[in-house]
N, C-alpha and C positions, 0 to 999 in steps of 0.2 A: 504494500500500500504506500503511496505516494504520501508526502508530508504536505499539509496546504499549507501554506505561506499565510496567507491573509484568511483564518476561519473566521466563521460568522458570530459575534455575541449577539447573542440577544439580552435585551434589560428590559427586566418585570416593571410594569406602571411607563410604560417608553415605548415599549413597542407590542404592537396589538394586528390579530389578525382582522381580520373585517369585522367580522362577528364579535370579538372582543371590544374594537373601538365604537362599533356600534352598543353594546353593551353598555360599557363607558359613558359615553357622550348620554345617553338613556337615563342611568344612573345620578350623573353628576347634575344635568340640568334637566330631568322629567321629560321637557319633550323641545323641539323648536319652539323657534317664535308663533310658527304658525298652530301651535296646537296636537301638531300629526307628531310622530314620534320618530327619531332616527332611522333611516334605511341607507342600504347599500347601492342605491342610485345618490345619495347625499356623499358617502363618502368615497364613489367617485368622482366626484364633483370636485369636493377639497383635494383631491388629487392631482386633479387638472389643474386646480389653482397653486396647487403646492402648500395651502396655507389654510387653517383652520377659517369658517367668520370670524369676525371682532368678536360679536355677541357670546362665541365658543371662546376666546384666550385667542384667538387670531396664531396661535403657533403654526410653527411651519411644519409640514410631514412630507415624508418622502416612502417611496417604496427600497426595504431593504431587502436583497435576495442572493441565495448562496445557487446557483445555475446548477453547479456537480450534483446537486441531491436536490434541486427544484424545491428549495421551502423560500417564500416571500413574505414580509413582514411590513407592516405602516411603523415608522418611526415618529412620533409628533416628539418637536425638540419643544419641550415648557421650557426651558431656561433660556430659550432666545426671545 
């Protein structure tokens, strides 16, 4: 077996699969503005923007993924 150079961390409360940051975002603020409740057309949405709403922490997220074993994660950076 090959040694990777660069493996993947993942960090609990940082990086979230869909279903987790949907979770999340659920949890922390009940629902949107609009009343309706987080879904997975919303967060890719914040995707395309790169950046959470204002109304959510406006943090920026990214997708993080290791290709050799196909796992992808959402990173929302809070401390930016």
């Amino acid at each position: 077996m090959e040694e990777n150079k660069s493996p993947l961390t993942l960090y609990p409360g940082v990086d979230f699969t869909s279903a987790k940051l949907i979770e999340f975002l659920n949890k922390k603020y009940t629902h949107k503005k609009t009343g309706q409740p987080f879904t997975t057309g919303d967060i890719q949405q914040y995707l395309k923007r790169k950046h959470l709403p204002k109304p959510y922490g406006g943090h920026p997220i990214n997708i993080v993924e290791c290709p050799e074993i196909g796992v992808k994660v959402i990173r929302v950076f809070f401390d930016l």
